[in-house]
N, C-alpha and C positions, 0 to 999 in steps of 0.2 A: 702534706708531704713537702719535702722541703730536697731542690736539686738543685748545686751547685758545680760548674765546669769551674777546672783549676788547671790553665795552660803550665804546660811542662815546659812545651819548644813549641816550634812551629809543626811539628808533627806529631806532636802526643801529646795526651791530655788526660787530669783525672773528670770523672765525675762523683760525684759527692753523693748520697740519697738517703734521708733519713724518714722514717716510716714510724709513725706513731698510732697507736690505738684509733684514732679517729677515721685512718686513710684504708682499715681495713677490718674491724668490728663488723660492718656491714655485711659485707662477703662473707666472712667468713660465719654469722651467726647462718645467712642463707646457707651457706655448704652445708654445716653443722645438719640444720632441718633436711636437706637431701638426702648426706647418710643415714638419718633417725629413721625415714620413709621406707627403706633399704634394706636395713637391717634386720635381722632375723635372732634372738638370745632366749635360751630357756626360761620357760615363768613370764615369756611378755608375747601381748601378739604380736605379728606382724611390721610393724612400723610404729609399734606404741616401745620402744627401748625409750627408759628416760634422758631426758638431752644432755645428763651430767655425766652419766654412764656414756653413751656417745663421744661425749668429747673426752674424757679418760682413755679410752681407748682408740680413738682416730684423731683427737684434739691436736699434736706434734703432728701428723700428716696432713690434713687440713689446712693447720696455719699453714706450713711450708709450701703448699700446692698455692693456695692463695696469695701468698705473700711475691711468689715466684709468677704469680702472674700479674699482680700490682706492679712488680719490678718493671716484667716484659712490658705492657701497656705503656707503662709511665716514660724509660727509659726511650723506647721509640718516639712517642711523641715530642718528648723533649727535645729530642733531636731534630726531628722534621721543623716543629715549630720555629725551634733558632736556627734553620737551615744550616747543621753542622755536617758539613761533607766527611763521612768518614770510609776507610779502608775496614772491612768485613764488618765484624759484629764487637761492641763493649765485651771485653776478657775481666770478671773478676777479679778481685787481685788477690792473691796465694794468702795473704796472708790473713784476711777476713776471716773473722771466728765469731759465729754470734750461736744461741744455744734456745730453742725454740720454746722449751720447756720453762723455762724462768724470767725472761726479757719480754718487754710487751712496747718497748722501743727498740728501732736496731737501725742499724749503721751499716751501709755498703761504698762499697769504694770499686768502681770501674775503671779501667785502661781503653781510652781510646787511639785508636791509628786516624790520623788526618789528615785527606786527602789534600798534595801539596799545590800551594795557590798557584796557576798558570796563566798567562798574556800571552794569547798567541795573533796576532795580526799580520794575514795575509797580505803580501802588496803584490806591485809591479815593478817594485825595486827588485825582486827576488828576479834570479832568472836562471833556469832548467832548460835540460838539453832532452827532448822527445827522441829518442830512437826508433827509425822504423827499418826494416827489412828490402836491401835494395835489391829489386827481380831483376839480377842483371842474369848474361848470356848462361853462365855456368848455372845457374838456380833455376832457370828454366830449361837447362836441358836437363838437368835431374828429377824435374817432372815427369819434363818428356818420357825420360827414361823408365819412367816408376810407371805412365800409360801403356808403354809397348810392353812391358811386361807386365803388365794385368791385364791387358786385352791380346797376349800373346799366345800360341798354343803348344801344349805342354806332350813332348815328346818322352819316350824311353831309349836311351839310346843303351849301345851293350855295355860302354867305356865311361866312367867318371871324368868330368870337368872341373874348370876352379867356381864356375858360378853355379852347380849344380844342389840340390835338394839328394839327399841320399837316405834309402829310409832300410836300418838295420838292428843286428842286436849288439848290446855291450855289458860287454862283461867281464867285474876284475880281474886279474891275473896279478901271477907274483910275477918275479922278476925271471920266473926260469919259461914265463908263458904260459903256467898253466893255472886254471879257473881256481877260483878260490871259492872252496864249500862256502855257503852263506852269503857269500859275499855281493857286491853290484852287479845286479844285474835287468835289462830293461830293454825293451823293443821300442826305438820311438827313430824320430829324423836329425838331423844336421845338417844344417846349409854350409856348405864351405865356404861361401863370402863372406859367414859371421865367425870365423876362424883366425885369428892372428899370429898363432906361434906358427911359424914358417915350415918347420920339420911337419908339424903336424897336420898341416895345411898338403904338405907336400906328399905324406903319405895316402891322404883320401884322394888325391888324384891318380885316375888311372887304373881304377879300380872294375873288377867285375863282379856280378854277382857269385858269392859264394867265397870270394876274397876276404881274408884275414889282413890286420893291420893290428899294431899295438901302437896307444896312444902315450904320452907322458909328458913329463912338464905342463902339467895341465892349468896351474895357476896364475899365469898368462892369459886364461880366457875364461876365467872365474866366473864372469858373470855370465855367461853364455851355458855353462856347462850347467849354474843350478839351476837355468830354466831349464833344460831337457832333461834334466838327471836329478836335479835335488838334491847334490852333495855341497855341503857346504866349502868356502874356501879353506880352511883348516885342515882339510882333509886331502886337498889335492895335491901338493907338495908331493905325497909319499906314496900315491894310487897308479894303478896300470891300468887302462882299458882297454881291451882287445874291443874291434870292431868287423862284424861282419857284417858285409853286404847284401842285402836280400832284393832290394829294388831303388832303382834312381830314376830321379825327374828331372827334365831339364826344358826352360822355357825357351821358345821361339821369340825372340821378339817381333812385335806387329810392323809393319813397316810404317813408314809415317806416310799415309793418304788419306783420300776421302772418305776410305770404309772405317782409317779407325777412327778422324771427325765425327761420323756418322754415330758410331757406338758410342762415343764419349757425351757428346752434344745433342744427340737427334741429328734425322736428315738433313741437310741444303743448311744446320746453322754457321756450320764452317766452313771454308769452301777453299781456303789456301792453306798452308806453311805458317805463312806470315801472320794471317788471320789465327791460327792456332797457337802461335808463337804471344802477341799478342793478348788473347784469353787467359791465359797461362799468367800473362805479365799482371793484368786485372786481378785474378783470383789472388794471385799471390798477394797484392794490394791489401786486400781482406782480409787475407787469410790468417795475417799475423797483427790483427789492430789489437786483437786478444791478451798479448805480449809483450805488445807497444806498452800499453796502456799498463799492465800488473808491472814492468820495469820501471815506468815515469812516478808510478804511483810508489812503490818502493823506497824511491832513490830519492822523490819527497819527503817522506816518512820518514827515512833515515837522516833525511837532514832538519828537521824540525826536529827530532825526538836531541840532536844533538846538539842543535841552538838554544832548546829550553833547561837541556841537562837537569832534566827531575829527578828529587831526592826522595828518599820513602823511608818511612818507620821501622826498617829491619828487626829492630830486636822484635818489637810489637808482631809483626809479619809472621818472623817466624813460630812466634807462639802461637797465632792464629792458626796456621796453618798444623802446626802438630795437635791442637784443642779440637782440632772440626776433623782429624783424619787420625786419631790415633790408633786406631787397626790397623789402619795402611801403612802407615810410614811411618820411619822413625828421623829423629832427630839430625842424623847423619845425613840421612837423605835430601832434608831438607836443605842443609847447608848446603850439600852437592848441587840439589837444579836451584837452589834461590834464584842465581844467577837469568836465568830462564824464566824464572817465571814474575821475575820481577822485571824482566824485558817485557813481556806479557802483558803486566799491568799496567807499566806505565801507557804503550800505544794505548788500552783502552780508555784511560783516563783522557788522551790526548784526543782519541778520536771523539768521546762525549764532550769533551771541549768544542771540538770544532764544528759536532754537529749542532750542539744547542747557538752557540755563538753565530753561527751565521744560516741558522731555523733553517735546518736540512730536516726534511720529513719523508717518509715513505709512506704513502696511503697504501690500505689494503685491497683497492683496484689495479694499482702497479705489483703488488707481489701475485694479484690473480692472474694477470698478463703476462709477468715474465713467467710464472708455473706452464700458462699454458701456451706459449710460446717453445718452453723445455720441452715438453710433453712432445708437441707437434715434430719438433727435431729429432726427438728419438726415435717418432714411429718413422719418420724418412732413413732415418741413417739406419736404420734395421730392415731398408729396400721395402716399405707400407704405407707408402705415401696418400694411398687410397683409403685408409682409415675411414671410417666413418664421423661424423661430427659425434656420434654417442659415446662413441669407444673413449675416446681423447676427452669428453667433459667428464665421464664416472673417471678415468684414469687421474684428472686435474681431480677431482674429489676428494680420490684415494692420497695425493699427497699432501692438497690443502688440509689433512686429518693426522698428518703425520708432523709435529711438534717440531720435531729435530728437522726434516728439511724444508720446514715454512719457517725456522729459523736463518737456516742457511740460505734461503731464499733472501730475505731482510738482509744479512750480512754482504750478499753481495748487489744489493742494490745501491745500498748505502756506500757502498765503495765507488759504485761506478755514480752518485752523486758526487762524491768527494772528488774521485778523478776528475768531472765538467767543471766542479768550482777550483779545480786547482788548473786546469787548461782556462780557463777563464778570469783567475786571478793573474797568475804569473807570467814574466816574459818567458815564451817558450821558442827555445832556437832547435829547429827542427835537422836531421841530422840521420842521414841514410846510409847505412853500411851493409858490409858482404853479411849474408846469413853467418858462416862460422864465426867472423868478430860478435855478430848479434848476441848469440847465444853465448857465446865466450863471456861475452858480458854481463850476460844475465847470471 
């Protein structure tokens, strides 16, 4: 067998492959004897069909089955062996014609995509701005605020507020106020603080049970409405909801002392204002290094993917991509997300770059640790902190069994590698702002 690579460009390539008698005679007389074993034909026993008759009749399937798999074998190794980095798989090329029944030499010709050569070196010339989240006064009174109302007590009063929970029914109407057969209808709550059209704000105040209100200009608060209701925004524009009242809630808030220390913390762990104030200021600390780190990590990412400005074998691409999915998609499509997914490819390209270059590894005792590290967090934040040790290792079991998240497990560790080698490569200027710029930014 004889293969030959024939560079196009720096990103595509032919390969050559010529197959003669010698590279597959072999195979194929063994298949030949498998079918004859097989085979069952009036006038013969069993596995006694003559081998001539066999291959007359299975001869064109056979060579092809084997010849296709001399390709596959050959074609992979070659590759490995000349460590040719390529994008997906060799694409025959359209216009190969060979004829299995008469030729006993044949000629193929493949289209490769080639992954584009990359330099990427880390320094401490570079220099990045860490964002973290600053606990100043106002961020920690909205803490504040979110504890005395969870540790607050939850009254019924007769009269609707602006901060109140109101739980009733709704149901469309036309424009003259009356129900419309068929139409929306649903028993569920509404908080009036997640309210923003003012009219409509201003109508559920004041309200009592058994009270009617019609809502409108509902697309204003789109995104609020399909959680409680399920209608989409297209629909709001044009829709009336009458609401009636059946029952409201309204929280007390706790006052700020030692009982609600006490609830928050355990007994005697807080014992002031300032102390609680304080705590508040810590957590908060924590509580957004999660944040920090997925924005620095980002805003590297985007700036390397735009220093090395990677090029890629489009045409190639997208043929690949319509050969391996043509049920799903069509052509059109393609065109449409390239865009996307050719974003895609490059960061993965980038990030195998950067892991092999600077031998970033994840052992499979750090995916065991962070599994059961997740694990343990989940049974606390589901208030089961007392778990048993059993529970928590068959549960780390059940997902170390599950493919897809001992993947996603790997992917995020690997990041939060790249994250330490990129806080430990680069000059990083550290840079504290108000929570809404934070997020703004993010």
């Amino acid at each position: 067998m004889n293969i030959v690579k024939e560079n196009v460009d720096e990103l595509n390539a032919v390969l050559k492959v010529k197959i003669v008698p010698t590279d597959y005679l072999e195979r194929y007389n063994t298949a030949l004897k498998k079918y004859q074993k097989k085979m069952d034909m009036p006038g013969f026993r069993h596995g006694k069909v003559p081998v001539d008759m066999v291959k007359k009749r299975f001869g064109k399937q056979i060579l092809f089955e084997e010849i296709n798999g001399i390709l596959s074998d050959s074609l992979h190794k070659y590759i490995y062996e000349n460590r040719i980095e390529i994008l997906g798989n060799p694409l025959p090329k359209a216009d190969t014609h060979v004829d299995f029944e008469t030729q006993t030499e044949f000629e193929f010709q493949y289209d490769l995509g080639l992954a584009p050569k990359m330099n990427v070196e880390l320094s401490a010339k570079d220099k990045y701005s860490y964002y973290t989240v600053k606990a100043d006064d106002a961020l920690i009174d909205k803490h504040i605020d979110y504890f005395r109302r969870n540790y607050g007590q939850i009254i019924h009063p007769e009269t609707s507020e602006d901060k109140d929970v109101l739980v009733g029914d709704f149901a469309e109407v036309n424009t003259l106020g009356d129900v419309v057969p068929g139409g929306v209808f649903k028993t569920t709550l509404i908080d009036i603080a997640k309210i923003t059209n003012a009219k409509n704000k201003n109508k559920l105040i004041g309200l009592k049970n058994d009270d009617k209100v019609i809502l409108a200009d509902l697309a204003e608060d789109a995104a609020y409405i399909f959680e409680i209701l399920d209608l989409p925004a297209d629909k709001l524009p044009s829709i009336f909801l009458q609401f009636r009242l059946k029952n409201l809630s309204r929280i007390v808030q706790s006052e700020v002392n030692q009982e609600l220390f006490d609830k928050i913390y355990g007994p005697g762990k807080i014992n002031s204002e300032d102390e609680f104030r304080n705590k508040i200021r810590e957590e908060i600390s924590v509580m957004f290094v999660g944040d920090s780190d997925r924005k620095f990590f980002n805003e590297v990412i985007e700036s390397l993917m735009k220093k090395i400005n990677l090029s890629l074998p489009e045409s190639f691409l997208k043929r690949y991509l319509l050969a391996t999915n043509k049920e799903k998609i069509s052509a059109e499509q393609i065109d449409k997300e390239y865009h996307s997914y050719a974003s895609s490819l490059k960061w993965q390209l980038l990030e195998k770059h950067l892991l092999t270059t600077y031998k970033v590894a994840v052992p499979a005792e750090e995916v065991e640790k962070f599994v059961s590290d997740a694990v343990k967090m989940n049974f606390v934040k589901r208030g089961m902190q007392n778990t048993s040790e059993e529970v928590i290792k068959e549960q780390v079991k059940k997902v170390l069994a599950d493919e897809k998240q001992v993947r996603g497990a790997y992917d995020r560790l690997y990041d939060q590698k790249l994250i330490e080698l990129f806080k430990n490569t680069f000059t990083i200027e550290k840079r504290e702002v108000p929570y809404d710029e934070f997020f703004k930014k993010s």
